[in-house]
C-alpha positions in Angstrom: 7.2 8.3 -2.8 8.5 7.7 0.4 5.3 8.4 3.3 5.8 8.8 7.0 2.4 7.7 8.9 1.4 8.8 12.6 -0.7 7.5 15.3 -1.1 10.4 17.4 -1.3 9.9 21.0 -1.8 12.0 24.3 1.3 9.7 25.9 2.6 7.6 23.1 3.0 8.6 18.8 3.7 5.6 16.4 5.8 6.1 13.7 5.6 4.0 10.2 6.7 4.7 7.0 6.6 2.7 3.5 9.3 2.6 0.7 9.7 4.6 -2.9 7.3 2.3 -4.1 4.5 2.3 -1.8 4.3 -1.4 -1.4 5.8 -1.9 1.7 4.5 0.2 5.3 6.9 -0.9 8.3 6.7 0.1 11.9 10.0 2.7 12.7 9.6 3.6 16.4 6.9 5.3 19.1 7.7 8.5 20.5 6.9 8.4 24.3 6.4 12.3 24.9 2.9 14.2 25.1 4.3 17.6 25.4 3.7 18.8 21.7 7.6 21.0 20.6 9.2 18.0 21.2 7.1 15.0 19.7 7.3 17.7 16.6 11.4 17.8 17.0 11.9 14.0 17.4 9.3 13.6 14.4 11.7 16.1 12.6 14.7 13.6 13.5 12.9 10.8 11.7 12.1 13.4 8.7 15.8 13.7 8.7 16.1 10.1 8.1 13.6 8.7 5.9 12.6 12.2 3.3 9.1 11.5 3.3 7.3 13.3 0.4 4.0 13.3 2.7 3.0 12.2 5.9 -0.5 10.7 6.8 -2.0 11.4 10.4 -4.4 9.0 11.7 -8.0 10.7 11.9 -9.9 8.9 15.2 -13.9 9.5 13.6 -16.1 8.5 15.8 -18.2 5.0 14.5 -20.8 6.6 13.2 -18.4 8.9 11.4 -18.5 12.2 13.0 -15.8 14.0 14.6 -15.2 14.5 18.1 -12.6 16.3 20.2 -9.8 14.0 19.8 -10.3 14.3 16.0 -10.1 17.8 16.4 -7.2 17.9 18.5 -5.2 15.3 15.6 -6.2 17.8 12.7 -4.5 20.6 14.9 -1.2 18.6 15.5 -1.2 17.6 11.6 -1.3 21.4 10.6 1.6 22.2 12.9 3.8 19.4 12.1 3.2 20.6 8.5 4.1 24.0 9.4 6.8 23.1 10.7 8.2 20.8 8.4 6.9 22.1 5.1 5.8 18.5 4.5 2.0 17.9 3.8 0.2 16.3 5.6 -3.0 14.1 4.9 -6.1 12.9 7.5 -7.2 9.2 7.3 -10.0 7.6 9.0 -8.2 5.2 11.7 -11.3 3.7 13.1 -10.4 0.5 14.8 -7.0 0.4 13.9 -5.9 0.2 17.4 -8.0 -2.7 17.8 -6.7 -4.6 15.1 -3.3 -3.8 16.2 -3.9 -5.6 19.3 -5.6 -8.0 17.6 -2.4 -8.6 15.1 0.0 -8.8 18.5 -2.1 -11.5 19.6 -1.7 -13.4 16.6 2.3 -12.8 17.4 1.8 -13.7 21.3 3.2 -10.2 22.1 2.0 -9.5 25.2 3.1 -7.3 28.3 4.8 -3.9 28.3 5.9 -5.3 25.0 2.6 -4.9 23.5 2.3 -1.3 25.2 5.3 -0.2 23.5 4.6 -1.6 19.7 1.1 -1.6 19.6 1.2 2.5 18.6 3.6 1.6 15.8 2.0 -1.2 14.6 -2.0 1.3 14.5 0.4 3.1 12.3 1.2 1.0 9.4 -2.3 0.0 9.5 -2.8 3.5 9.1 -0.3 4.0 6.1 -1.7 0.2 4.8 -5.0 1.6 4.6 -4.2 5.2 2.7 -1.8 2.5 0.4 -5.0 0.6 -0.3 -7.3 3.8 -1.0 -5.0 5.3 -4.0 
């Protein structure tokens, strides 16, 4: 089934998404808006597009595995963008995934206001990679 994955952000939402088969997660775009209606109707343009079956919001534990106010505030946006959309949605545990993001663009040499603007995309197919790996 096709699966949208999101890295929630105050400023800037990454976008992924993987194929029928859940073998492949690719980065689609990140959404530079904070103010909550509309990240929800330009994630409902990329609904539009892709017909994902369920989409999987990066949960930001905290390292010793509780949840803190930014966790909180993710749960929230998943259970209106489901609302919404009438698509489930699905928490997963995104500890670090930012930093391997960053450490992945290095690998790449992308650096600048490049990085700034992928970086979001890229924490989420690490985020879809990593529900892939748990089914």
């Amino acid at each position: 089934m096709v699966i949208l994955s999101i890295d929630y952000g105050d400023m800037r939402t990454g976008i992924a998404v993987c194929d029928k088969m859940e073998i492949l997660a690719s980065p689609v775009t990140v959404i530079k808006q904070s103010y909550e209606p509309k990240l929800i109707a330009e994630i409902e343009k990329i609904i539009a597009q892709y017909k994902p079956e369920l989409i999987v919001v990066g949960l930001p534990k905290n390292m010793d595995g509780t949840s803190g106010e930014r966790a909180d505030k993710c749960s929230k946006f998943a259970d209106a963008l489901s609302e919404k959309t009438g698509i489930r949605t699905q928490m997963v545990d995104e500890r670090l995934t930012t930093v391997s993001a960053h450490k992945a663009l290095n690998v790449t040499n992308v650096r600048g206001s490049k990085r700034k603007d992928v970086v979001d995309a890229v924490s989420a197919v690490m985020i879809l990679e990593s529900y892939l790996a748990s089914k």
